[in-house]
Rosetta silent file (secondary structure, phi, psi, omega in degrees, C-alpha in Angstrom):
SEQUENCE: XXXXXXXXXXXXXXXXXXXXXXXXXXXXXXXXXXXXXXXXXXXXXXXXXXXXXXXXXXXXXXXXXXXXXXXXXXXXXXXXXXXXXXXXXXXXXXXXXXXXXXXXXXXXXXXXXXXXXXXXXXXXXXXXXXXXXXXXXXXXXXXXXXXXXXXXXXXXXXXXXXXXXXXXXXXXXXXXXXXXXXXXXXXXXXXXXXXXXXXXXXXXXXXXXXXXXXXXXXXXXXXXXXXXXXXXXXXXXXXXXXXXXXXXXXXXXXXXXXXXXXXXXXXXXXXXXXXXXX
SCORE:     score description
SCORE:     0.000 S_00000001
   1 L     0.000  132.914 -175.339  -75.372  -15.614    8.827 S_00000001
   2 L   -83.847  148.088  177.656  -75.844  -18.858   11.283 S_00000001
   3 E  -117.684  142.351  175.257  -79.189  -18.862   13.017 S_00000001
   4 E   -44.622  -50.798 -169.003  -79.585  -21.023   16.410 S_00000001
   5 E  -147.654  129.151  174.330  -81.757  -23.770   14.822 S_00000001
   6 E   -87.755  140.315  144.063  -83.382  -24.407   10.999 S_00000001
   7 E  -111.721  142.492  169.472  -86.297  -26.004   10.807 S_00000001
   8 E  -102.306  120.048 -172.645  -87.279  -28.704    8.083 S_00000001
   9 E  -113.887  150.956  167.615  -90.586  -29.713    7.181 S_00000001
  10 E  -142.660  136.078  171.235  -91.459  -31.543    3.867 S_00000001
  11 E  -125.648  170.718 -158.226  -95.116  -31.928    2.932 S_00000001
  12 L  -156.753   75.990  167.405  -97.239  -33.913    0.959 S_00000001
  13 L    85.142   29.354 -166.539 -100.771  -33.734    0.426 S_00000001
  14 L  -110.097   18.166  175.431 -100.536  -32.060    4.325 S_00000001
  15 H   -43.941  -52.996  178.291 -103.277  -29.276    3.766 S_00000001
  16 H   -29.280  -14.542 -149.772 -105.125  -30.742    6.965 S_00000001
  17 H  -150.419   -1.570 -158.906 -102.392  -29.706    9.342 S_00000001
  18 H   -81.571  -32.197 -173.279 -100.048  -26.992    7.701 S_00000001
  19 H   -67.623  -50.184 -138.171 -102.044  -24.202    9.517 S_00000001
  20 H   -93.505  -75.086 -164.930 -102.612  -25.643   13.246 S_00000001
  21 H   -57.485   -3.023 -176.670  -98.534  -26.740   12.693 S_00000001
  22 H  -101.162  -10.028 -178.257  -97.343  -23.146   11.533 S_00000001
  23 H   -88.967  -55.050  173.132  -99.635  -21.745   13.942 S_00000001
  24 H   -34.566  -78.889 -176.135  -97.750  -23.889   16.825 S_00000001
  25 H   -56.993  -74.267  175.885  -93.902  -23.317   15.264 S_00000001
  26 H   -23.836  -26.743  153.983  -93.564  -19.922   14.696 S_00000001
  27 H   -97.000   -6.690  159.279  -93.766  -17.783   17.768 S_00000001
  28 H   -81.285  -31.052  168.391  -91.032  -20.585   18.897 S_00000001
  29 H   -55.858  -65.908  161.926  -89.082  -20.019   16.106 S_00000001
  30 H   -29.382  -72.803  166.952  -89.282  -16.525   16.228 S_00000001
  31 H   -45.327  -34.315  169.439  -88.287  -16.303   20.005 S_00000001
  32 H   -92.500  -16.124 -167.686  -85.060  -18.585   19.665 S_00000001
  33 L    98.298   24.147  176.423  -83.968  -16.954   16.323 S_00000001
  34 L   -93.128 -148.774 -176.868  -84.469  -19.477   13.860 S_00000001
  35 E  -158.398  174.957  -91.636  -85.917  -19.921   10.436 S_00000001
  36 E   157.849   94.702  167.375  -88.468  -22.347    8.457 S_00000001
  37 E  -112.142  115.094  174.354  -87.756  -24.191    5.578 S_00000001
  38 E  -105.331  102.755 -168.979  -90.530  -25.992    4.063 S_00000001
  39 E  -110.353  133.412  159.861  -90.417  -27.827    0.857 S_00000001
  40 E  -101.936  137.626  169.809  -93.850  -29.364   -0.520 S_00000001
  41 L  -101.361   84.668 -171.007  -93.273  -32.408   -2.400 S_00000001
  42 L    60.024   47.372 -150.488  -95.997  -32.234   -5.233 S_00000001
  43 L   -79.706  169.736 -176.743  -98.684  -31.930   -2.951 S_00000001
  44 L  -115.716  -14.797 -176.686 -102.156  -32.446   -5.359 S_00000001
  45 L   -72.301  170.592 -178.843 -103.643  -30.514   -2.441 S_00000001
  46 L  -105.880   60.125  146.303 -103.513  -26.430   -1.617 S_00000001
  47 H   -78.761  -49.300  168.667 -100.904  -26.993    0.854 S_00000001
  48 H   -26.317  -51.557 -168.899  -98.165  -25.333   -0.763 S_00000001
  49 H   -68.524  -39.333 -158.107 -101.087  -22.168   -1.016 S_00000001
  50 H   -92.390  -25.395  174.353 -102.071  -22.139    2.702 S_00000001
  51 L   -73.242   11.676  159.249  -97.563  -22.120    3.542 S_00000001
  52 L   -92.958   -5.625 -175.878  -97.681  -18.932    1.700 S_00000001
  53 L   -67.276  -19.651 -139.541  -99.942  -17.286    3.893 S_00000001
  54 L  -122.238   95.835  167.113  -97.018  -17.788    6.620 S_00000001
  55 L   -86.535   25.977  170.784  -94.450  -15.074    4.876 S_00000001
  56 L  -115.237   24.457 -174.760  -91.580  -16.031    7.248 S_00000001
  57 L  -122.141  140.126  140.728  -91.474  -19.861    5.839 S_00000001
  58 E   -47.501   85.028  168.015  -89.127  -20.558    3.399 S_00000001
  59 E  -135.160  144.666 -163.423  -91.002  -22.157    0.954 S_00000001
  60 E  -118.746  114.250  170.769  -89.695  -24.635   -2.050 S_00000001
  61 E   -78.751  162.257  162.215  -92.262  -26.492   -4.289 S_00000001
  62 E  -104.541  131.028 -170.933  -91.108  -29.358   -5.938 S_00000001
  63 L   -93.874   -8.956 -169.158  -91.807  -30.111   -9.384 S_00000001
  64 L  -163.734  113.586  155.996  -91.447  -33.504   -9.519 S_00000001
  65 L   -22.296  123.487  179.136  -91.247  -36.106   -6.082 S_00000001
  66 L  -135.127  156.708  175.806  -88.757  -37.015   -4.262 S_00000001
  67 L   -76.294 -177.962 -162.252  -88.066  -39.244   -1.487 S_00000001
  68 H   -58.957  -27.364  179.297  -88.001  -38.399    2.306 S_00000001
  69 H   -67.690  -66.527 -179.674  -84.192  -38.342    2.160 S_00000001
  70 H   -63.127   -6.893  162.727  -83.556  -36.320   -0.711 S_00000001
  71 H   -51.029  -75.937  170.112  -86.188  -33.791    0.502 S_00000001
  72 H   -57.416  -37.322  168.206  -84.623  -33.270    3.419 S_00000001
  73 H   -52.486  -45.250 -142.754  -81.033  -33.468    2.401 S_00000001
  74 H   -69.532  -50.948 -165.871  -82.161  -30.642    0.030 S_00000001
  75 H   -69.549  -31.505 -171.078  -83.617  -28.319    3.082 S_00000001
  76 H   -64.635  -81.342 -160.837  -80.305  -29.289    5.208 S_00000001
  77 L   -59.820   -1.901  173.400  -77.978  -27.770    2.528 S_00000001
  78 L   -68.066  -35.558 -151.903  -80.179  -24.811    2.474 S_00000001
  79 L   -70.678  158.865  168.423  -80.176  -24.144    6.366 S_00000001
  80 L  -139.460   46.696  165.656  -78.006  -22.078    8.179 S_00000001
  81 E   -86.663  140.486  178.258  -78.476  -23.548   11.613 S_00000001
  82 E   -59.153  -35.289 -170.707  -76.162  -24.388   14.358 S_00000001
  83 E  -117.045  108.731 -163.808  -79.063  -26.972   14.671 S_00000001
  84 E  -103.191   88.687 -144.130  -80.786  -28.684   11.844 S_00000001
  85 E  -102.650  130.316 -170.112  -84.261  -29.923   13.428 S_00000001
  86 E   -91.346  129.236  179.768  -86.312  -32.192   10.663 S_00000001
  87 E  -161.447  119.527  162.811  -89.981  -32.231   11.964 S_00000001
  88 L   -55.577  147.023 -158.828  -92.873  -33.705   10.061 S_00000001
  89 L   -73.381  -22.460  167.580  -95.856  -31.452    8.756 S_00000001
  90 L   -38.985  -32.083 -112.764  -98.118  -33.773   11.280 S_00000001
  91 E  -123.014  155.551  141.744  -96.898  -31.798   14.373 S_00000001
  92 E  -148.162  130.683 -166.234  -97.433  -29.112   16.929 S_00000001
  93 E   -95.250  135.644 -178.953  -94.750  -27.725   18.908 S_00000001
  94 L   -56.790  145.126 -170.320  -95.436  -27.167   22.454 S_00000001
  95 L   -73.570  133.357 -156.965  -94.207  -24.019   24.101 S_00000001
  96 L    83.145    3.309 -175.816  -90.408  -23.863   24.822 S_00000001
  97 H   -68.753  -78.234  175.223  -89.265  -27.077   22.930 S_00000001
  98 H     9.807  -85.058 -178.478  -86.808  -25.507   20.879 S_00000001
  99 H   -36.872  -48.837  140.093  -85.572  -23.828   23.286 S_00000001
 100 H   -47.136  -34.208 -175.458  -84.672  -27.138   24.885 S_00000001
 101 H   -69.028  -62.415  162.049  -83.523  -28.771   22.438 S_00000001
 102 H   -37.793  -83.648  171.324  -81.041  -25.849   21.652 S_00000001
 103 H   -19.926  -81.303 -144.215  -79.983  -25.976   25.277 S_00000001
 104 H   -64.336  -48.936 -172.974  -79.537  -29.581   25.275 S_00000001
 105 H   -77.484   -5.005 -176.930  -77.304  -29.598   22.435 S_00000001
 106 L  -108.125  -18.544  176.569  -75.196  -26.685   23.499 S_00000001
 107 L   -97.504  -24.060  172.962  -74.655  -28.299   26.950 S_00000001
 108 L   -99.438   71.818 -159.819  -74.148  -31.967   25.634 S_00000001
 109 L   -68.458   -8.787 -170.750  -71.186  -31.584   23.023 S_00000001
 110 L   -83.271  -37.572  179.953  -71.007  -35.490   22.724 S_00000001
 111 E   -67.635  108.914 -168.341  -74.915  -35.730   21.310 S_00000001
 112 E   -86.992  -37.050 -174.134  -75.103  -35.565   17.832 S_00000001
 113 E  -113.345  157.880  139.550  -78.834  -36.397   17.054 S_00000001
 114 E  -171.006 -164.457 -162.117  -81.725  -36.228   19.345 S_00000001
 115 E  -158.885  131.447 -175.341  -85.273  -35.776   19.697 S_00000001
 116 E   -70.032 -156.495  169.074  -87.917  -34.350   21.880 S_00000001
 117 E  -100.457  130.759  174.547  -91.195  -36.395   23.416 S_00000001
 118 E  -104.143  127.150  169.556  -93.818  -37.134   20.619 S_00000001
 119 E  -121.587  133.710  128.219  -97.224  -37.016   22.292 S_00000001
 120 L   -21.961  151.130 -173.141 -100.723  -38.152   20.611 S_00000001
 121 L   -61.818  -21.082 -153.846 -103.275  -35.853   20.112 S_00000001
 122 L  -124.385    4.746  179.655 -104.952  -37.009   23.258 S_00000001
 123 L    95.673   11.566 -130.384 -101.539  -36.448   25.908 S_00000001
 124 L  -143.134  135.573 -171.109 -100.473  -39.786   25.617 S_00000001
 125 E  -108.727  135.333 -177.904  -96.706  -40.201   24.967 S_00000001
 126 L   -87.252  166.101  171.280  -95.923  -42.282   21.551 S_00000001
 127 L  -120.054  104.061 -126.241  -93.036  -43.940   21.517 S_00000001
 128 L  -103.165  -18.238 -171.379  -90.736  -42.227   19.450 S_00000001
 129 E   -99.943  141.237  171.926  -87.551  -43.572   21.166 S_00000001
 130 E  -154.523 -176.108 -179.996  -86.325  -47.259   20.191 S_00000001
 131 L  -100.055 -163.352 -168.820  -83.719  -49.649   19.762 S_00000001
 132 L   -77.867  143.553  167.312  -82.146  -50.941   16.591 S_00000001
 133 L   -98.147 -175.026 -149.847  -84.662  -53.617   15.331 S_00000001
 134 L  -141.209  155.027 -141.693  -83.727  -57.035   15.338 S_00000001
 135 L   -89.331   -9.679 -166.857  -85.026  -59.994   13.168 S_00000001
 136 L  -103.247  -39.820  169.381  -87.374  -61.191   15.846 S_00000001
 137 L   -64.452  -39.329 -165.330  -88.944  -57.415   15.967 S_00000001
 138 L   -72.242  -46.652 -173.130  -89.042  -57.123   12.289 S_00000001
 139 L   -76.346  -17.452  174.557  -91.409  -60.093   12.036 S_00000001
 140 L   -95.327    0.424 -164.096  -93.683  -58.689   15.490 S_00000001
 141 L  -128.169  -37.358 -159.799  -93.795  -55.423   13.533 S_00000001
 142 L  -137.986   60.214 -165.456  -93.805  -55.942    9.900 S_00000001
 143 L  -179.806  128.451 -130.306  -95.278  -59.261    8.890 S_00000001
 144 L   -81.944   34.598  166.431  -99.316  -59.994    9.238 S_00000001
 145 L  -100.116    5.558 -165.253  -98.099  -62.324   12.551 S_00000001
 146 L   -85.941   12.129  175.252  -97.739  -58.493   14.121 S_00000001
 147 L   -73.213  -40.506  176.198 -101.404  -59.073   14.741 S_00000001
 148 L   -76.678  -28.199 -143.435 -100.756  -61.667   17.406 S_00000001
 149 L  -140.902   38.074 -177.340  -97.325  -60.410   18.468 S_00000001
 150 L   -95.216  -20.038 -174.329  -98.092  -56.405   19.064 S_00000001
 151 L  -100.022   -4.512  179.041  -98.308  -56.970   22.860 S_00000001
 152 L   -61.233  171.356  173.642  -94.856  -59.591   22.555 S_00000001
 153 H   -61.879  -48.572 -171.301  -91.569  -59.171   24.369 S_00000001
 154 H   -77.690  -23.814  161.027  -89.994  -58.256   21.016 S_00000001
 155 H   -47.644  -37.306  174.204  -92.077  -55.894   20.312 S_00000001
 156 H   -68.053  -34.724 -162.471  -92.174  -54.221   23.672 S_00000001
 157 H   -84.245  -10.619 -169.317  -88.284  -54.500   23.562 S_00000001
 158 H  -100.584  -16.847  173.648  -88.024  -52.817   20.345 S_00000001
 159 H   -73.544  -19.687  164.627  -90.395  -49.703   21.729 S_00000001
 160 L   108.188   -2.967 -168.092  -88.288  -49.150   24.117 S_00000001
 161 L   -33.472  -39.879 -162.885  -91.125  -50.178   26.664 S_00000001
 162 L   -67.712  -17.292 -174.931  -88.943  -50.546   29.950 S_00000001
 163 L   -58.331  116.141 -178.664  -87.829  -46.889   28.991 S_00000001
 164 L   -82.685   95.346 -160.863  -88.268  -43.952   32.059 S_00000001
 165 L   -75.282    0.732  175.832  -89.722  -41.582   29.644 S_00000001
 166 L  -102.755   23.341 -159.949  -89.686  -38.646   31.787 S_00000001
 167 L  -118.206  131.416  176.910  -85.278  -38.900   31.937 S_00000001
 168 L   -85.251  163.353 -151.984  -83.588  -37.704   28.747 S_00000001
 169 E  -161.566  132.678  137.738  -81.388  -41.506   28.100 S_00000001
 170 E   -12.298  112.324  146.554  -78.979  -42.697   25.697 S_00000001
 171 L  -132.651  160.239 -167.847  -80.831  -44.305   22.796 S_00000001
 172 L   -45.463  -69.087 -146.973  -80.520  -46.414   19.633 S_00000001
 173 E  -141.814  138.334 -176.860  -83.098  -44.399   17.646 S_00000001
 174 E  -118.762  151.152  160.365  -85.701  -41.949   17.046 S_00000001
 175 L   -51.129  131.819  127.115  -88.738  -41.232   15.084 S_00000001
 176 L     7.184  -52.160  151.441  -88.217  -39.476   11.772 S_00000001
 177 L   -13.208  -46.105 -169.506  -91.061  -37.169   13.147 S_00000001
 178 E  -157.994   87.679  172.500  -88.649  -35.126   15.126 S_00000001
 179 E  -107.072  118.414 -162.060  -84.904  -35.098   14.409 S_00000001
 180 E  -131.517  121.025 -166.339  -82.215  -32.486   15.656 S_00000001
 181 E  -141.073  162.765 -174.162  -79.135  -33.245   14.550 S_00000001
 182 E  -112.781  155.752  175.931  -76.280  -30.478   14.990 S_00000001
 183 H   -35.836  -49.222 -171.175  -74.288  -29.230   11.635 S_00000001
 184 H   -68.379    5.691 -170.425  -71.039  -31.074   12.713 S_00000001
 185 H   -82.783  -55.979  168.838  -72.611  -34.224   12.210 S_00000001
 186 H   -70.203  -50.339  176.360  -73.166  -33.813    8.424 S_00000001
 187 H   -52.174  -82.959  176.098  -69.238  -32.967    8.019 S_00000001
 188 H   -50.996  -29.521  170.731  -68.752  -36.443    9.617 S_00000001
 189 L   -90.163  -59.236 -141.206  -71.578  -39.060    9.003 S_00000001
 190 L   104.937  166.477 -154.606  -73.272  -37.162    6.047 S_00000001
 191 L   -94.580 -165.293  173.455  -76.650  -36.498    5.611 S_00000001
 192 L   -46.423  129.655 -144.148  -79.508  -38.841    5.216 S_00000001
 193 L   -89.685   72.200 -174.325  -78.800  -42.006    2.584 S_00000001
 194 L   -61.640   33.684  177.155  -81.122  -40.734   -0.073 S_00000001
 195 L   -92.983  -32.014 -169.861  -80.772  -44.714   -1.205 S_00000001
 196 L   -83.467  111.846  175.463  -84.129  -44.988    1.296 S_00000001
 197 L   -72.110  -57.507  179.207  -86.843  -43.364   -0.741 S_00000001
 198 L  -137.471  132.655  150.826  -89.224  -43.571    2.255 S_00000001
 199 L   112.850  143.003  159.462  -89.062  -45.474    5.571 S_00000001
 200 L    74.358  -14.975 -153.706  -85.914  -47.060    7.637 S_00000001
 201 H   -86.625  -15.696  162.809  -83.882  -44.122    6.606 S_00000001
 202 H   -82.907    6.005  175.514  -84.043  -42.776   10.239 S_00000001
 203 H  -120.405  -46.080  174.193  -82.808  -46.073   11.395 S_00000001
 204 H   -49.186  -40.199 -158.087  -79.684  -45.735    8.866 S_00000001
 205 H   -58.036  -50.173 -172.281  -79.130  -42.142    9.979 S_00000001
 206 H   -61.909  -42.621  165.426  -79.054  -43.199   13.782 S_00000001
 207 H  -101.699    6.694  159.079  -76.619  -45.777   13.595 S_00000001
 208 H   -83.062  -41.734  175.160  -74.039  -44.438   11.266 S_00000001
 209 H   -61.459  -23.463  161.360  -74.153  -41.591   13.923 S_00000001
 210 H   -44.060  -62.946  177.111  -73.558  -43.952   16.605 S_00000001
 211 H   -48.617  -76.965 -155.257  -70.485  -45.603   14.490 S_00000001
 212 L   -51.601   41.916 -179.375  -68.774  -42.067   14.195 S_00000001
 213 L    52.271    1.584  163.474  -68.642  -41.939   17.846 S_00000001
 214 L   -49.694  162.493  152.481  -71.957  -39.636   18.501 S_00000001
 215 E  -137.280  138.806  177.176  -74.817  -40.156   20.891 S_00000001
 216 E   -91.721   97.797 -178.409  -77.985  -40.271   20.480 S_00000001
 217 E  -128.260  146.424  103.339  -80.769  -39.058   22.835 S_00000001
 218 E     7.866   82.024  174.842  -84.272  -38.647   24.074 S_00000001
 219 E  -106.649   95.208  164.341  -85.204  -35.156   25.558 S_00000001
 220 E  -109.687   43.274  167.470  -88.027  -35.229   27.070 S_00000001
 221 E  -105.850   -3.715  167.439  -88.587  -31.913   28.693 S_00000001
 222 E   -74.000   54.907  178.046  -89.005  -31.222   24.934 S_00000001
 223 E  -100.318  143.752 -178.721  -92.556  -31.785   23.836 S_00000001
 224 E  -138.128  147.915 -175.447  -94.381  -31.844   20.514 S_00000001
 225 E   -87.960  104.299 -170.709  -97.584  -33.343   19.574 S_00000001
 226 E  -133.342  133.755 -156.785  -97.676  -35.331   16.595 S_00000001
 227 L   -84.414    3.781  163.106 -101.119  -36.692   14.900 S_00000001
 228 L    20.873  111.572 -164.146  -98.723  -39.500   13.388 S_00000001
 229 L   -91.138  -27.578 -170.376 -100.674  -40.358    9.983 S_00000001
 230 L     0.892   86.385 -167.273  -98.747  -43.557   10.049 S_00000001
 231 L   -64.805  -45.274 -172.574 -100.180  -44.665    6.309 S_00000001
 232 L   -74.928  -29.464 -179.126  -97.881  -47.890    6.379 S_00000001
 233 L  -105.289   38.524  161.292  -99.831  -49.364    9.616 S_00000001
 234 L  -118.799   -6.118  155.683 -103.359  -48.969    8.527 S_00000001
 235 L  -151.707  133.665  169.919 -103.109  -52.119    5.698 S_00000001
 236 L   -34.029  -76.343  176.720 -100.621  -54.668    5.330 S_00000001
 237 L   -56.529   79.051 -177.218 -101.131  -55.002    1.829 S_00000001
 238 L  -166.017  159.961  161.415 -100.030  -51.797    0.128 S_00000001
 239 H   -18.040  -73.625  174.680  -97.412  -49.381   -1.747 S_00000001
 240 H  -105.930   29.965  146.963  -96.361  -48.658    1.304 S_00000001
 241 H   -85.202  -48.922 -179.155  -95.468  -51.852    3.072 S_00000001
 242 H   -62.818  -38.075  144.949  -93.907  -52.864    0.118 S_00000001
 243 H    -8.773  -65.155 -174.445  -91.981  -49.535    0.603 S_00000001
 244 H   -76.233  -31.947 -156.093  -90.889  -50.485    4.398 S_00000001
 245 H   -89.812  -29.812  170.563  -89.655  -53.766    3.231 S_00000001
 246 H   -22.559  -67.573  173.771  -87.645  -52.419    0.329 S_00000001
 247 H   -46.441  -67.432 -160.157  -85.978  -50.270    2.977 S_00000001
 248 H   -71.291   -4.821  168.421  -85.280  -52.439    5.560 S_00000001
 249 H   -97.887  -26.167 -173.544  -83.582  -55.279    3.083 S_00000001
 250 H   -75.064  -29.258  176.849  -81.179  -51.978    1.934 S_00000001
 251 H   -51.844  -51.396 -167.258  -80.853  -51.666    5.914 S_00000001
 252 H   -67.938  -50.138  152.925  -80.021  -55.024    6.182 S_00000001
 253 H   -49.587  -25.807 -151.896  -77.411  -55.098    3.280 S_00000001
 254 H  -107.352  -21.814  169.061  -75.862  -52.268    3.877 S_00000001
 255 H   -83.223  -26.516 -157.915  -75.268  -52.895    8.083 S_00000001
 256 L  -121.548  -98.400 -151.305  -75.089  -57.030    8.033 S_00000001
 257 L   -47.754  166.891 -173.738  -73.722  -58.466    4.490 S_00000001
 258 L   -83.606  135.226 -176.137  -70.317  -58.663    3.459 S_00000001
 259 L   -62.547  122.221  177.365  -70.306  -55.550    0.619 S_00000001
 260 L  -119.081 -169.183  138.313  -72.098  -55.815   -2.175 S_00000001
 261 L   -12.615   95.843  162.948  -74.345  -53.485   -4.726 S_00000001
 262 L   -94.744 -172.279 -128.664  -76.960  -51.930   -2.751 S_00000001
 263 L   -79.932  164.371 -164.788  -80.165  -51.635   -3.497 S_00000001
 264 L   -79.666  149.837  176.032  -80.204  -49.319   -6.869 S_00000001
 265 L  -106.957  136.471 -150.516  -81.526  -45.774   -5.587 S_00000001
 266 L   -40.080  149.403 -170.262  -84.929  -44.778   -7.788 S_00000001
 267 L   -59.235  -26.293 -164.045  -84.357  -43.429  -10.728 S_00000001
 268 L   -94.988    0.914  179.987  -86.154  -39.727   -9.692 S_00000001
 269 L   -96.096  -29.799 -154.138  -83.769  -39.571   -6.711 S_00000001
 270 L   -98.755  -19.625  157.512  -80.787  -39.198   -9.084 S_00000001
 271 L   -25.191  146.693  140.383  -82.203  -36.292  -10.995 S_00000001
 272 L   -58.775  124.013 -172.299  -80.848  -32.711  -10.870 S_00000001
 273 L   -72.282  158.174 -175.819  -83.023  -31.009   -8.335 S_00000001
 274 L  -132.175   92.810  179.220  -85.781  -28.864  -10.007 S_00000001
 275 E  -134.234  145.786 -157.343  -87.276  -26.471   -8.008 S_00000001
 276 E  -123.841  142.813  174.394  -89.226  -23.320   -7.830 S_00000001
 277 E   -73.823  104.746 -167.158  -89.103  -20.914   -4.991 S_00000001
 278 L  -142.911    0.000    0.000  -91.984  -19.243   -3.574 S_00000001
């Protein structure tokens, strides 16, 4: 039986945060009539143990890792929402976002994806909406000149600074953080490009929906507070920078070159999923 909206969380080593966010979601859920899917992805931690305390989450261990795509893809073919809303284990949703969201998408039939306002911990609104980046962004963002260049025009231009953040607006793209995309979307684009293992893959998603004639928006009467761990911007030099750029050359092949091979997708993505129920 369809339910107004699923939500998908996938965690990972997310003990810190699964209570405060399950404490948050769950009287919202409840109240519009959704459901909770949660898949932990190998956590080494007792998150998996503290989402069982919550017996109205849907929860799927993993036995073996997978990336952010195929994770999600996974919970998406599960759901049975009018509304599929992706929301990192980081989060807490503020009272009535759903509900908004829902709304927005039942009153906007053109909007395929959107996303509420991501606030800091401290009230402070991150900025979760952006454009497409651009070769001049990629290098203020993700190359050790982004030390020098965090306060540049392209940088500013790629955050979306000039953006009136209290107006829900057209936009390229959204954080990963908070995604609402409605079911008919997935007949026509398909789901996320489980070719991204992590990173960029919310920049793929966003502008194939754009090509299929979708729109993409920014609700910001929606808010949820997210403690954004963001792993990849606390050292250059790591797993996952090497990670971001992986993605972002498969972005770059697969939107800009003439067609070729793209990048091969990891061998543990291609698996038969293996998963236990709990």
């Amino acid at each position: 039986m369809e339910v107004p909206i699923s939500v998908i969380t996938v965690s990972h080593n997310h003990a810190a945060y699964v209570d405060r966010a399950l404490s948050a979601l769950l009287p919202e859920v409840d109240r519009v009539g959704g459901e909770v899917i949660w898949i932990d992805n190998r956590s080494d931690d007792d998150s998996a143990d503290r989402v069982r305390n919550y017996h109205q989450v849907q929860l799927f261990v993993n036995r073996k890792r997978r990336g952010f795509s195929a994770n999600n893809n996974y919970g998406m073919a599960l759901a049975r929402g009018r509304y599929l809303l992706l929301l990192n284990p980081d989060t807490e949703v503020r009272s009535g976002a759903l509900q908004t969201l829902i709304d927005f998408m039942d009153t906007h039939l053109q909007v395929g994806l959107c996303g509420a306002k991501l606030l800091f911990p401290d009230g402070t609104i991150q900025p979760s909406a952006r454009r497409f980046p651009t070769l001049s962004s990629f290098i203020a963002r993700r190359t050790p000149l982004r030390v020098f260049l965090r306060e540049s025009k392209f940088n500013q231009h790629h955050l979306m600074a000039d953006l009136d953040r209290s107006l829900p607006q057209e936009i390229d793209w959204l954080l990963g953080a908070c995604l609402c995309v409605r079911q008919a979307v997935l007949e026509t684009v398909g789901p996320l490009d489980e070719g991204f293992f992590l990173y960029v893959e919310d920049i793929d998603w966003a502008r194939r929906i754009c090509d299929n004639g979708w729109q993409v928006y920014y609700v910001p009467e929606a808010a949820i507070v997210h403690h954004h761990i963001a792993v990849s911007d606390k050292r250059f030099f790591s797993r996952y920078t090497w990670l971001h750029f992986q993605s972002m050359l498969r972005y770059v092949r697969k939107h800009f070159l003439p067609p070729i091979p793209l990048l091969a997708v990891r061998e543990n993505e291609t698996e038969v999923w293996d998963e236990t129920r709990h």
